[in-house]
N, C-alpha and C positions, 0 to 999 in steps of 0.2 A: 426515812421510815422503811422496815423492809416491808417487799412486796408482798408476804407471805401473810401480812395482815388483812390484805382482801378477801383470803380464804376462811377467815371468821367471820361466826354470824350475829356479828354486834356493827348496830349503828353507828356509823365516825361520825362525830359533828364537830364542826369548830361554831364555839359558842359566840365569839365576839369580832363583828365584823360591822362594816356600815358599808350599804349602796345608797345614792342619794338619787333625787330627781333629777330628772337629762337637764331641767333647766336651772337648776342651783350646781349642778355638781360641779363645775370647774371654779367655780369661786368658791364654793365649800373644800376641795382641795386645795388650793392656796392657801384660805384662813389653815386651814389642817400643818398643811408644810409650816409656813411663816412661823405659828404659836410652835410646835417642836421641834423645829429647825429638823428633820426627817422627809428625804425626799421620797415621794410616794414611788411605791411601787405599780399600782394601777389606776385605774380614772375612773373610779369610785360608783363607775356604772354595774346595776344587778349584770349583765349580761356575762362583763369580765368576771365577777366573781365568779359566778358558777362555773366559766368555764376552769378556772383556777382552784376549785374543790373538786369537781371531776379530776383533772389533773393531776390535782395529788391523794386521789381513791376517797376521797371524803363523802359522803352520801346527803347530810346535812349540815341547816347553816344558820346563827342563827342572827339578825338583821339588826340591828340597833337605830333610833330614833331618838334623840333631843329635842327638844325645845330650846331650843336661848335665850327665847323671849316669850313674854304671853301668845301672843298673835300668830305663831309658830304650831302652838298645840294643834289646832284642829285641823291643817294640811298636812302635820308630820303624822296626825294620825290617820288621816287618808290615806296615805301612803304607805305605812306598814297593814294596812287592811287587805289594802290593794295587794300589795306585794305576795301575800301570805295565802290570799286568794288564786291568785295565777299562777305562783311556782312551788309546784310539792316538795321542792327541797326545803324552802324558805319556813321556819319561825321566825315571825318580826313580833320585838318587841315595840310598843307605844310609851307615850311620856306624858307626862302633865310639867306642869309649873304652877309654884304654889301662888304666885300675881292675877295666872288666869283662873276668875272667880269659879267658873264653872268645870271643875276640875274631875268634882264626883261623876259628872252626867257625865264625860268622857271618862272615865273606868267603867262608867255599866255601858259606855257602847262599845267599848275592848271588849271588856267579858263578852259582851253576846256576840261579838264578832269571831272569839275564840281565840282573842291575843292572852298570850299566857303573863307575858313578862314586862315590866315598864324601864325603861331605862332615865335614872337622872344623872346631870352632870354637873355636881354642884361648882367647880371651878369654871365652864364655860357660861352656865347661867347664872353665874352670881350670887349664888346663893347659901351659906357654907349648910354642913348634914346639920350641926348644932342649931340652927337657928330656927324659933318656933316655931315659927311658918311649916316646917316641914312634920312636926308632929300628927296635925290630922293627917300628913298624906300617907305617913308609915302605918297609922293606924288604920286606913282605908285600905293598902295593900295587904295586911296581916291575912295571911289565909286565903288569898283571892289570887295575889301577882307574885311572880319571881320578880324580886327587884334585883337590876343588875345597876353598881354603881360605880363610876369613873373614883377613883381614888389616887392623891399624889400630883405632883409637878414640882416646880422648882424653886416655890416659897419652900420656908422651912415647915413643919406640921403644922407647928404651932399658929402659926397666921395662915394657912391655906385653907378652903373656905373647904376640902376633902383632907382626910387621914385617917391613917390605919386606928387611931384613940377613938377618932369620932366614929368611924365605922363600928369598932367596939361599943359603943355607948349605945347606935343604934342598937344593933343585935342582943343589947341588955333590956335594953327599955320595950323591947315591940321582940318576944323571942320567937312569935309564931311565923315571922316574917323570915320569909326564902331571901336568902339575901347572900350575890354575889361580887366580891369587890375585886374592881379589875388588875391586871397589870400586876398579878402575883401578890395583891393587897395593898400593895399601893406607889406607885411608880416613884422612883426617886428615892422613897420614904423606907426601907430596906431592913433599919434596925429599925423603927418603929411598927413594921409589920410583925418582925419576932418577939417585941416586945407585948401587943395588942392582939394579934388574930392570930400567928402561929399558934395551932393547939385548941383553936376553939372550932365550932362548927358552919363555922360562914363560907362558903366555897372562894378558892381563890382560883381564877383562871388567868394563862400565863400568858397573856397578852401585851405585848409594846413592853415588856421586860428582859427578855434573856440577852439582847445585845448589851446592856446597860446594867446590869445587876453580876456585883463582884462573885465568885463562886463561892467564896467563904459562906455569903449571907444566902447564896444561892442554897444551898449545900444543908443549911441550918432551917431555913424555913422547908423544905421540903421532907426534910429529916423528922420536923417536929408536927407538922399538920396532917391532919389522917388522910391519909391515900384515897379516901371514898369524897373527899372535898377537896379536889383535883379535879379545874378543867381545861380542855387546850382551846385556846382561842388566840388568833393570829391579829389581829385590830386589820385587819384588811381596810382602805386599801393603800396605809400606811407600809403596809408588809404581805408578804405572800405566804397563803397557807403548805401550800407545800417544802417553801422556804422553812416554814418555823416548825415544821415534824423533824425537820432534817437537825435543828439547828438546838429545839429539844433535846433531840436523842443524843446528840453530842455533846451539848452539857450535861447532861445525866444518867445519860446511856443507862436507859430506859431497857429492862427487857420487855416479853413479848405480852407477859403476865401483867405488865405493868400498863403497858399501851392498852391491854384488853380494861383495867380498870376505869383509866382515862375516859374509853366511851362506854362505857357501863354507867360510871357518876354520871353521863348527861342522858344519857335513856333512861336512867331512872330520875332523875330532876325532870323530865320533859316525857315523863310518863303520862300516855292516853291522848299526845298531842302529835305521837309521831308518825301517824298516819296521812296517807301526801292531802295536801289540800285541795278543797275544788277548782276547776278550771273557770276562770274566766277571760273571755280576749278583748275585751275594749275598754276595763274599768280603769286600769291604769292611764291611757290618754285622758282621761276623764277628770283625774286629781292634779293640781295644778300643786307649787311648792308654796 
């Protein structure tokens, strides 16, 4: 990315990223390496991130939180509370799981906490977008969360419990819902992303894709999806943000016009929330994983 983009005055964020807690986090990066056979690039601690968004001129970032299991909700949401509270860079998104019954009461203590965004992963939690279960939860984010969803892996669509069709279906069924699907819409999934979400209004952010996505299809979803539903997001800390500007611009060779739009789409999706967050210094020892 040229340097010369520190000289505008627009917000960078990389929107898709994950820091875990100091006491999960090396066994959360294993399960991470092992499931995509992709050796990390950091150790999945907030510290490294930031300092690797500094690094490569980035300003914001924004945190991601699963559940994989019910029992998981209410510490993963401790922790993107936490996180979002002590470092002004940080948006952290929060999750539910549609098993843990109490799912609503944790979106109205995100909303008041000032979590914008929820993040589900319906391949790690088991769960596919289609399946009823998930219905009230899209209907409880409509209007309220940016929902950001993992989409794709190494089934074929059709049996993977995430794809670019099902993400379509969402975005039909629930339209008032913010909804961004990751990994350029859906990893692995390439023609099914131009066939389902090229072209329509669900943001796609370009995360854990551009080493693995041919340029043809590269080439064609970007060609056909509006430039204002373009986000860069790196999956830290699978990959490095400053790695994947570089790594952007040379598959697409991006002008400067273009980079400016990149972080435009995400100050205006995370409008009214980009203001740094309060300080606090002890809440984080405070939340366990």
């Amino acid at each position: 990315m040229a340097q010369n983009h520190r000289t505008q005055p627009m917000i960078r964020c990389d929107v898709h990223t994950h820091a875990f807690h100091p006491k999960i986090a090396d066994k959360v990066l294993a399960q991470l390496e092992a499931h995509y056979g992709i050796p990390a690039v950091g150790n999945g601690r907030i510290e490294d991130l930031l300092q690797r968004i500094h690094a490569a001129g980035l300003d914001r970032v924004v945190v991601h939180n699963a559940a994989t299991s019910p029992d998981q909700v209410i510490p993963a949401n401790n922790w993107a509370i936490a996180l979002q509270r002590r470092y002004p860079e940080v948006i952290a998104f929060g999750t539910v799981h549609p098993d843990f019954p109490r799912w609503p009461e944790q979106l109205d203590r995100l909303e008041a906490a000032g979590i914008a965004g929820i993040k589900l992963h319906p391949d790690f939690q088991g769960i596919g977008l289609d399946d009823p279960r998930m219905g009230p939860i899209f209907e409880a984010l409509e209007g309220r969360f940016i929902c950001m969803l993992h989409v794709g892996d190494t089934l074929p669509p059709e049996r993977n419990p995430s794809s670019p069709r099902k993400v379509a279906n969402v975005h039909r069924n629930f339209p008032g819902l913010s909804l961004i699907a990751a990994h350029f819409g859906g990893y692995l999934h390439w023609d099914e992303v131009i066939a389902h979400l090229a072209g329509n209004n669900v943001y796609l952010d370009t995360s854990s894709a551009l080493p693995f996505i041919p340029q043809e299809q590269l080439d064609t979803i970007v060609s056909r999806h509006p430039r204002e539903r373009l986000l860069f997001g790196s999956d830290y800390p699978l990959f490095d943000p400053g790695q994947e500007t570089v790594l952007l611009n040379s598959r697409l060779q991006f002008r400067e016009q273009e980079w400016e739009q990149l972080w435009r789409n995400a100050a205006e999706l995370f409008a009214g929330i980009l203001s740094p967050a309060s300080q606090t210094t002890d809440e984080l020892s405070r939340h366990t994983s």
